[in-house]
Structures are given as C-alpha cells and as structure tokens.
C-alpha positions in Angstrom: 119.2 97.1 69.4 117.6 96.8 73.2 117.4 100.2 73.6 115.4 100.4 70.4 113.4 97.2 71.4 112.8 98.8 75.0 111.4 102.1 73.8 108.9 100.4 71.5 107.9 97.6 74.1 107.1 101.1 76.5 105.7 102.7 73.7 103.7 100.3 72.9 102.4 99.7 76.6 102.0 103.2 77.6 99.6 103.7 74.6 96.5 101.7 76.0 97.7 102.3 79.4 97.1 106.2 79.1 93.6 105.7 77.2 92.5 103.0 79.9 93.5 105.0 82.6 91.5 108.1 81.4 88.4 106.1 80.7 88.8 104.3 84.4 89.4 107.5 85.9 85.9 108.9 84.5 83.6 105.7 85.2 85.0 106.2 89.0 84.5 109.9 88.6 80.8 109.6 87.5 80.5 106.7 90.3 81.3 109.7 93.2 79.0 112.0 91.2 76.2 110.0 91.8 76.9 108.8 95.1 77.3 112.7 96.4 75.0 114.3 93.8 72.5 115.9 96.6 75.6 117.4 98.6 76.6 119.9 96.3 73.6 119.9 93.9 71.0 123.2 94.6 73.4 124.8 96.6 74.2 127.6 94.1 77.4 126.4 93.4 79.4 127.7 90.0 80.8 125.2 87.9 84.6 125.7 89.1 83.3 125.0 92.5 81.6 122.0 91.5 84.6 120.6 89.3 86.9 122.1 92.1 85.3 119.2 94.5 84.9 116.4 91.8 88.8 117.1 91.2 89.4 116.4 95.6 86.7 113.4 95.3 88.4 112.2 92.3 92.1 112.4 93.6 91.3 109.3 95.6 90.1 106.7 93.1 94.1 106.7 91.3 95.1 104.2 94.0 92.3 101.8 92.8 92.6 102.7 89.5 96.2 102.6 88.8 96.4 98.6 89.4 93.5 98.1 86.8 95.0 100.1 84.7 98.0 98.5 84.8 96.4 94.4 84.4 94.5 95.3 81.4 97.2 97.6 79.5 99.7 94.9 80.1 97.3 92.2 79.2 96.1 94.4 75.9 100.1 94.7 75.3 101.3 91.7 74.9 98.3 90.3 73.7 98.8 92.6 70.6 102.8 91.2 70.3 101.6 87.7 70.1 98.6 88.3 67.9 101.0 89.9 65.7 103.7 87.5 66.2 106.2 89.9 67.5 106.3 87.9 70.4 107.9 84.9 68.1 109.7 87.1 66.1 111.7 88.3 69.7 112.2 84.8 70.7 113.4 83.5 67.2 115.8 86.3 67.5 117.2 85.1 70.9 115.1 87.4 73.0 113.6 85.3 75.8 110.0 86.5 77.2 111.7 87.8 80.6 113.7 90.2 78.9 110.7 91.4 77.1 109.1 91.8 80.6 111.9 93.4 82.2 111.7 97.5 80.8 107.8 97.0 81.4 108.8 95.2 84.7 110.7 98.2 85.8 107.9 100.4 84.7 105.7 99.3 86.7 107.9 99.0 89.6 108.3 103.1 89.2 104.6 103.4 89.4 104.1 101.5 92.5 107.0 103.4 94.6 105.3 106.6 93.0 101.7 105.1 93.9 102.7 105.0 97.3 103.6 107.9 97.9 101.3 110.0 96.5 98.5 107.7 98.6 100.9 109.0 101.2 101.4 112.2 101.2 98.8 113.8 98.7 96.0 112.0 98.7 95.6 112.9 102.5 95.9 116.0 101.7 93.1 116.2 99.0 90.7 113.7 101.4 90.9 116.6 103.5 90.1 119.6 101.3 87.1 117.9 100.6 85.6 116.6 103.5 86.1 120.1 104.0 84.9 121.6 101.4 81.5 119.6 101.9 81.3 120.7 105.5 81.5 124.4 104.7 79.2 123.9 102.0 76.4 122.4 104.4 77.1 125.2 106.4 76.8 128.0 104.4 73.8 126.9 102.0 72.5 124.1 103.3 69.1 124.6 102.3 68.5 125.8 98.8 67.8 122.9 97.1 64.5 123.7 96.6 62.2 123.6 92.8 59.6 126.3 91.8 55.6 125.8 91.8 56.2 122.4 94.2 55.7 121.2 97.7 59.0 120.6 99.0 60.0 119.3 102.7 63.2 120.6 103.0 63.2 122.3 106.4 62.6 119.6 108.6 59.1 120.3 110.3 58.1 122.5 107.8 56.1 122.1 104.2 56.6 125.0 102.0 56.4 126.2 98.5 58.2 128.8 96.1 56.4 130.0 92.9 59.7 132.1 91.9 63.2 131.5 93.0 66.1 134.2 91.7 68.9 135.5 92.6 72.6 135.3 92.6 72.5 132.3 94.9 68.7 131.2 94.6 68.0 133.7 97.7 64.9 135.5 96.7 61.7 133.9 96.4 58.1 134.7 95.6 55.0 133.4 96.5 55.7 131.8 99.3 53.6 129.6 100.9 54.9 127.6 104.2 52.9 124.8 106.7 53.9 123.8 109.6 53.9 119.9 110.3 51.6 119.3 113.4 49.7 116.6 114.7 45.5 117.1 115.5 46.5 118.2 119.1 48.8 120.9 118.3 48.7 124.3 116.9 48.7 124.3 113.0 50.1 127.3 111.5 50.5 128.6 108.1 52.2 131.2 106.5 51.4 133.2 103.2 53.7 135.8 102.0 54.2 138.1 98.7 58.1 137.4 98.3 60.6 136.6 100.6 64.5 136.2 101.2 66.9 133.5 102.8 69.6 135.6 105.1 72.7 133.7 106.4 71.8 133.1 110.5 74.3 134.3 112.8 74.4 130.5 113.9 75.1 127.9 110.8 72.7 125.0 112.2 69.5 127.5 111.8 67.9 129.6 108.4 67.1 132.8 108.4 64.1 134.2 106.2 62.7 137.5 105.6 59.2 137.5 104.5 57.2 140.3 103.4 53.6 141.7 102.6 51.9 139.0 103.9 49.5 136.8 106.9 50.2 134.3 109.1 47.2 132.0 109.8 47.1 130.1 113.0 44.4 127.7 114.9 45.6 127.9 118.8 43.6 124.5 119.6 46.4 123.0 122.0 45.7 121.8 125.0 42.3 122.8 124.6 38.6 120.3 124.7 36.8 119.2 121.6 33.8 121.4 122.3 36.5 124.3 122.2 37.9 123.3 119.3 35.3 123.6 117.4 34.1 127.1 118.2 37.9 128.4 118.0 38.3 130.9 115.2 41.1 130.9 113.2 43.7 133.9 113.7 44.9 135.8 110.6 48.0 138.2 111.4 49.0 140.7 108.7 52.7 141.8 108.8 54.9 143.9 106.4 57.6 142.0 107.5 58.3 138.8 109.2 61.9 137.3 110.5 61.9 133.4 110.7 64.2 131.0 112.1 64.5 127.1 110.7 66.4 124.5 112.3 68.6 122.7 109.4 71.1 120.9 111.8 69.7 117.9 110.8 70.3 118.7 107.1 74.2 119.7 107.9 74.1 116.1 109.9 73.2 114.3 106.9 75.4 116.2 104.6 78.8 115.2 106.3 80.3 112.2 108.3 79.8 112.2 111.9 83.7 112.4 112.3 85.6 114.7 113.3 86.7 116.3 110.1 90.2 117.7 111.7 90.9 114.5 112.8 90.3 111.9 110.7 92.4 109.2 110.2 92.5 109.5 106.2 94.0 112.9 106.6 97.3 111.5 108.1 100.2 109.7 106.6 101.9 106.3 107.1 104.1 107.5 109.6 101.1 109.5 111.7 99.1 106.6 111.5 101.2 104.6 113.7 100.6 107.4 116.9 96.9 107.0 115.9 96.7 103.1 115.9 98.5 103.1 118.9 96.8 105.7 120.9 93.5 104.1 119.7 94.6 100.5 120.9 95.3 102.2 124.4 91.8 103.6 124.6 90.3 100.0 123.0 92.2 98.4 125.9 91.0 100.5 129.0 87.6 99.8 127.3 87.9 96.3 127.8 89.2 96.4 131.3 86.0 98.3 131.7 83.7 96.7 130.7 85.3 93.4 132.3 85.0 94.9 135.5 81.4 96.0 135.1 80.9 92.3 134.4 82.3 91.1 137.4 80.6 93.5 139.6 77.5 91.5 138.0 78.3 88.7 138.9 77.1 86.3 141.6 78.1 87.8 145.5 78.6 83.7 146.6 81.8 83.7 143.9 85.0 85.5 144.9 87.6 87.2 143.3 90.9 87.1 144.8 93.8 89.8 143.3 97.0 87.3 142.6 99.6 86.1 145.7 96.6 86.2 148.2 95.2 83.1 149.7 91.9 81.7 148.6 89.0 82.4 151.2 85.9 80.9 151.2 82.7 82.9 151.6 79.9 82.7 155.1 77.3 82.3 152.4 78.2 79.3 150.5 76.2 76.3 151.5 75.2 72.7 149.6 72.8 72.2 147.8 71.7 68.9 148.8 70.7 70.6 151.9 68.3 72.9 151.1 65.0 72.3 152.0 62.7 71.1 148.5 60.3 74.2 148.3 63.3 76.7 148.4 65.1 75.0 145.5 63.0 75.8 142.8 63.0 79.8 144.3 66.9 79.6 144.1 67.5 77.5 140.8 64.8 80.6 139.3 66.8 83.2 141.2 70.2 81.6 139.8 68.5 81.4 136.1 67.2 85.1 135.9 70.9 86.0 137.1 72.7 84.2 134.3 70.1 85.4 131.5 70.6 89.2 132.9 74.2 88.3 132.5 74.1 87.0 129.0 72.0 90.0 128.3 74.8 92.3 130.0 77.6 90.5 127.5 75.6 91.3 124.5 75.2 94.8 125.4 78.9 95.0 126.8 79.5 93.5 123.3 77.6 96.0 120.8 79.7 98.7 123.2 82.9 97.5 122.2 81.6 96.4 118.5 82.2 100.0 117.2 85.7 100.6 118.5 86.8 97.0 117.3 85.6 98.5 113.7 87.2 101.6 113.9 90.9 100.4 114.7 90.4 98.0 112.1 89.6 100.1 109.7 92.8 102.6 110.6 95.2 99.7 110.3 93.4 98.5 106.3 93.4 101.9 105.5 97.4 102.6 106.9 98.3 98.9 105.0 96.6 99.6 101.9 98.7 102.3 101.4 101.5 100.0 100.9 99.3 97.4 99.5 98.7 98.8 96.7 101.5 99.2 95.3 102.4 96.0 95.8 98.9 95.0 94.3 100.1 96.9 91.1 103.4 94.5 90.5 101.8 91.5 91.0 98.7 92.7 88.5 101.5 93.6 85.9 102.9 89.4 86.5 99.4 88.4 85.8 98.8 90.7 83.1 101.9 90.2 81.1 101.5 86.8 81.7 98.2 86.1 80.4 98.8 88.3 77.4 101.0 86.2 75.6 99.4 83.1 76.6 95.9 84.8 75.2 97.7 86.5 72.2 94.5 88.5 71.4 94.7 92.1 71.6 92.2 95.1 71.1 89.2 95.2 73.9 87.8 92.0 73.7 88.7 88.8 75.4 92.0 91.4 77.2 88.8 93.3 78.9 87.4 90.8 80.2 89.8 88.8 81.6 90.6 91.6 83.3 87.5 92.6 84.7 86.7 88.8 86.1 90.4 89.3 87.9 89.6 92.7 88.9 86.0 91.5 90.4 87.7 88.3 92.1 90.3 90.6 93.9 87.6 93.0 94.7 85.6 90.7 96.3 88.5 89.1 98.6 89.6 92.6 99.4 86.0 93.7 100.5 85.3 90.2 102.4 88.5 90.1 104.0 87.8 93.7 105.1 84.6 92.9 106.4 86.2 89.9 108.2 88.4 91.8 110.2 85.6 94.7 111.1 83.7 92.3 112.6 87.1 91.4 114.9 87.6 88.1 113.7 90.5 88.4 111.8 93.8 90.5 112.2 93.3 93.5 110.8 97.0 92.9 109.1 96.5 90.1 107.5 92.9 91.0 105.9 94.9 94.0 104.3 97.6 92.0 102.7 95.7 88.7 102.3 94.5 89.6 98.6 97.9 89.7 97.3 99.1 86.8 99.3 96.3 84.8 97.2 97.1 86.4 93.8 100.9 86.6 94.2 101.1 82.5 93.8 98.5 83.1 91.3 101.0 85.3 89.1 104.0 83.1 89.7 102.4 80.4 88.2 101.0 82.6 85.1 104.8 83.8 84.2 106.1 80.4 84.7 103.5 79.1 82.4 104.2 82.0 79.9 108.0 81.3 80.1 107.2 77.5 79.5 105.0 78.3 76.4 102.4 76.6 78.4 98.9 76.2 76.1 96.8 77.4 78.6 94.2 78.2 76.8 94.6 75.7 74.2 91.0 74.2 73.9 91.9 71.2 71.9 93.8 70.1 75.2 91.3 70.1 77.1 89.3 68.2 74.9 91.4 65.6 74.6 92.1 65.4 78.3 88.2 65.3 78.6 87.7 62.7 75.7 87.2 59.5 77.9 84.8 61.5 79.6 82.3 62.8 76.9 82.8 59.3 74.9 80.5 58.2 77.8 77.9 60.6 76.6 78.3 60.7 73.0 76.8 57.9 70.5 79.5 56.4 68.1 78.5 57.9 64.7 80.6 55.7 62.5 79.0 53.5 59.6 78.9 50.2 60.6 80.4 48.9 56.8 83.4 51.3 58.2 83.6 49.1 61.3 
C-alpha cells in the first residue's frame, strides 16, 4: 500500500513542479533577453544562432530556479492534500505526516546532489560558450545595428545615415550619407556616396567600408585665423571608389566584460576554484604588504622603524617641544598637519587600490560556495514548503504563490545583502554565502515541527482571541443595556 501511496504523493508533486518550473524557466529567460537584447540584436544573426545563445544564457538560471521551483510545488502539493482532506484521510489511516514527507523528502534530496553537480560541471561549461559566443559576435559584426532613412551614431565619432540596407548580413547599403563629429576648430568633413558596403577589416577593433560613385566635402579650417576661415572654400572630391576605416573598439568594449574570457572564474569547477582563490589570496597579500610599505615610506622621517630582535635607537632629529622657540611652532604644528592630511589622503587612495581586489576574491569564494549552497537551499525550501502546505491547506495558485514569492523575495534579499556585505570586505566571504540558509534552516525546523504538531498557524480566530484584551480597549460595548 506505500508503494502505491508513494507513487501518487510523487505524482502528485511532480505535476505542478514540471509546469512551475517551465514557467520560471521562461520569466528568467525573458529577464536575460532584455538585459542582453542590444548584444546580439542587428547583428544579422539567424534565429538558431539567437536561440543557440538564449539556450547558454539560460543554462544558468536552473540553479536559481530549481529551489523556487521546489518551495512552491511542495507548498501547491500538500496544500491540495489538505484542501482535499487526503491529508486526514493518511493520518486517520495511521500514516503520520513525516512518512508522507519522506518519498518527496528523498526527491528532493536527488535533486540537490544532481543540482550540484551540474552547477559544477556543466553550467561552467555553458557560462563559457557564451561569454564566448558574445565575444566573437562583437568581433565579427559589431556594427550593423543600424535602421534605414535615420541618423544613427553608431561608429563612435561618426553621424551617418543609410536610406537602403540589404544583403545576406545587412552589408550593402545605399544612400549613404556620413558626418564627421568635430568641434568649430577642427576640420568638418562629410561624405556622400551612391551605395556602399561593410567589408570585414583585417583587424576586428576597426570597420571596413567601400563606398562608391560619390564626393567627399571637406572645410580644412584647422589651425587656421578667423579672417581665414571665412574666405576658405569648401573642397568637394569626387571618387569612384573610397576605402574607409572606423574605429569600433569601443563598441566590442561595451559589448563584453572587461575579463578575461579564458580565464574567468565562472568557467572553472569546485575543485579549480580552490587553486584560483588561493593563488588570488597570494597576490591580495603581496598587495597589502605593498601598499603598507608605501605608507611607511610616507611617513614622518623623526619616527623609526626598527626590523624585530634589534635594539631601539633614537633619532639626531628628535627634540621637545616645549623648547622650540614660539614663532616656529605654528610653522611646525602646520608642517605636522599638512603631513597627516596627505597621509589620510594616501590611505584613502591606498584604500580604493585594494577596494577592487577585496571584491573580486569575494566574489570567487560566493560564487565557489553557492555551488554547494544551493543545493542545500533546495532541501531546506522543500522543509518550508511541505510544511506550510498542510498548515495552509489551500491549493491551486493562490495564497501557495504567494507565500512563496514573499519567501523567495526575503531569501533574495539576504542573499543579495549578505553578498554585498562581504564585497565591501566586511564580512567573510564564507559566511555571507551560507548565511541565508543558516537563517531559513531554523526557520524550516520550526515549520515541520509545527506541521507535525497540527499547530493552527494560521488559524485567525486564535489570534483574535489572543488579541481580544487588546481591541476590547478600542471597541465600544454594543450590548442593550435591558440585556445588561
């Protein structure tokens, strides 16, 4: 009879897990599409190529939403047993609440030991193909993102306009009208041209485009007086052809990271991770000794520094201050004021130095823990979930959804503050990972203790009784006063 009950408990659970997961999957999916929608937009992409890179983007999101997933089909679960009383039915039967838990219990314990390691060893993988895939993309087209009959500022430096774009891959244009961007003292130029087309450059950061049957018009006013200015004819040079070069390296800069994409720390597993964070705590460390020293070296030439085991000297210069005669005090409190401002001004600098390398082993250790995280994030969801379920005992996506969502927004926000926290270098990066599930954990115990216990949770006619002495305060005594 178990076996039977254990299939429909998983049957039961896998039923809104699947359709939540899918609709989770595509909210997160849409959320990447509009954060990177000018990356791969314009750049005469086919559709495989764009689904090819949502599918790498997308690969990412399962380790957040697997836990979601996983709280709202277990609270949508057993909300439905106790709304339909099967819940009741189990216990009346002998069946306690744990060993309704316990197939669902193992379930979810499957999909956190598979969670991790597919955050481990394929999600890497995927983070890489992409981050890839976007970098060869700038590369190769990295400016085509351009719309017919309007001004457009693509090319940095540069105005132009396109009355025809066609081709394949958007490379042959009519009608081509491009301005240089110059100030009054500079040469302007301007060039007008029947058609044209864009030719990969034997060097990705520049554009090449070959322009035909038309002028170029050009002031040369630079350098030159205002008297010249004015009588200085404007130059109009015919060509049949015309090769120009654009600089786009700013537009490939803005389209990927400035990381290494070879070496990135996302790329690597668990186990790699550990050379990284070491190697990187090495490099923080002779930093710091660095920048110590520098700040030393700045300090006053009357204070010593002795290396350890030598004896203590004291310095020809030092002298009281009692001493000193009354107009040189001021001169030397002044002198010993600009030299401790200059030094507070060194720290901060010493300190926005070091800022950035504080942020980046951080965030290798959060993103090595939360690989393991995770999937412990998932169990303790499933505790809550189950938990609240049949305490709620309302199915369907009502109250089930948003419960869930005010749990998934609390744990959210810790993770991200914690995170945050610990960038900053005032927290252990360690203990900002796993700090979200040591404050939900407690949290979940004390939800499947009070589903064990029957506990009426959310009973409201408790808590208006225990709130009765209050609002009797507040409230006028309606009774008759013949009643009385």
């Amino acid at each position: 009879m178990f076996k039977i009950l254990d299939r429909y408990i998983i049957k039961t659970f896998f039923g809104p897990f699947l359709f939540i997961f899918s609709v989770l999957f595509f909210i997160f999916i849409v959320n990447i599409v509009w954060i990177q929608l000018g990356q791969f937009l314009g750049k005469g992409l086919t559709t495989f190529q764009i689904l090819k890179l949502l599918f790498y983007l997308g690969v990412n999101v399962i380790s957040m939403v697997l836990p979601l997933t996983i709280l709202l089909a277990s609270i949508m679960s057993f909300g439905e047993f106790g709304e339909r009383y099967e819940l009741a039915a189990m216990k009346a039967a002998g069946i306690s609440l744990t060993r309704v838990m316990m197939p669902l219990l193992g379930i979810t314990a499957l999909l956190s030991i598979l969670l991790f390691f597919f955050s481990n060893n394929i999600i890497p993988d995927f983070q890489k193909k992409a981050k890839n895939m976007l970098f060869n993309i700038a590369q190769t087209k990295p400016a085509l993102n351009f719309t017919p009959g309007q001004f457009i500022d693509q090319i940095p430096g540069y105005m132009v306009k396109f009355d025809k774009i066609t081709g394949e891959n958007d490379e042959n244009i009519e009608g081509v009208f491009i301005h240089k961007k110059a100030s009054t003292f500079e040469n302007q130029q301007s060039i007008v041209a029947e058609k044209g087309k864009f030719v990969q450059a034997a060097n990705p950061n520049y554009l090449r485009l070959v322009l035909y049957n038309g002028y170029v018009f050009e002031d040369a006013i630079a350098g030159r007086s205002d008297n010249v200015r004015v009588k200085q004819p404007d130059q109009a040079v015919k060509f049949d052809s015309l090769v120009s070069h654009f600089d786009v390296s700013e537009i490939i800069d803005k389209a990927i990271e400035k990381e290494q994409i070879t070496d990135d720390y996302r790329f690597q597993t668990y186990g790699e991770l550990n050379t990284t964070i070491s190697e990187t705590q090495k490099n923080n460390t002779k930093t710091v000794e660095t920048l110590s020293a520098d700040l030393i070296n700045q300090t006053s030439t009357s204070i010593v520094y002795l290396d350890k085991g030598k004896k203590k000297t004291v310095a020809k210069n030092q002298f009281k201050f009692d001493t000193v005669k009354t107009d040189k005090k001021l001169e030397i409190l002044y002198n010993a004021y600009n030299k401790i401002e200059n030094l507070k001004t060194s720290l901060d600098t010493k300190k926005n130095e070091l800022d950035p390398s504080v942020k980046y082993f951080s965030k290798i250790i959060i993103y090595q823990q939360r690989i393991l995280t995770y999937s412990f994030t998932c169990i303790i969801f499933f505790m809550i979930g189950a938990s609240l379920g049949s305490i709620i005992r309302k199915g369907g996506m009502g109250v089930p959804v948003i419960v869930a969502i005010v749990i998934f927004i609390v744990f959210y926000i810790i993770n991200v503050g914690f995170e945050n926290v610990a960038w900053a270098g005032n927290m252990n990066p360690y203990l900002a990972a796993w700090f979200p599930n040591i404050i939900l954990f407690p949290f979940g115990v004390l939800m499947t203790y009070k589903a064990l216990t029957d506990s009426q949770l959310f009973d409201s006619e408790k808590y208006k009784a225990f709130l009765k002495p209050v609002t009797k305060l507040f409230v006028k005594d309606k009774e008759h006063k013949r009643y009385q």
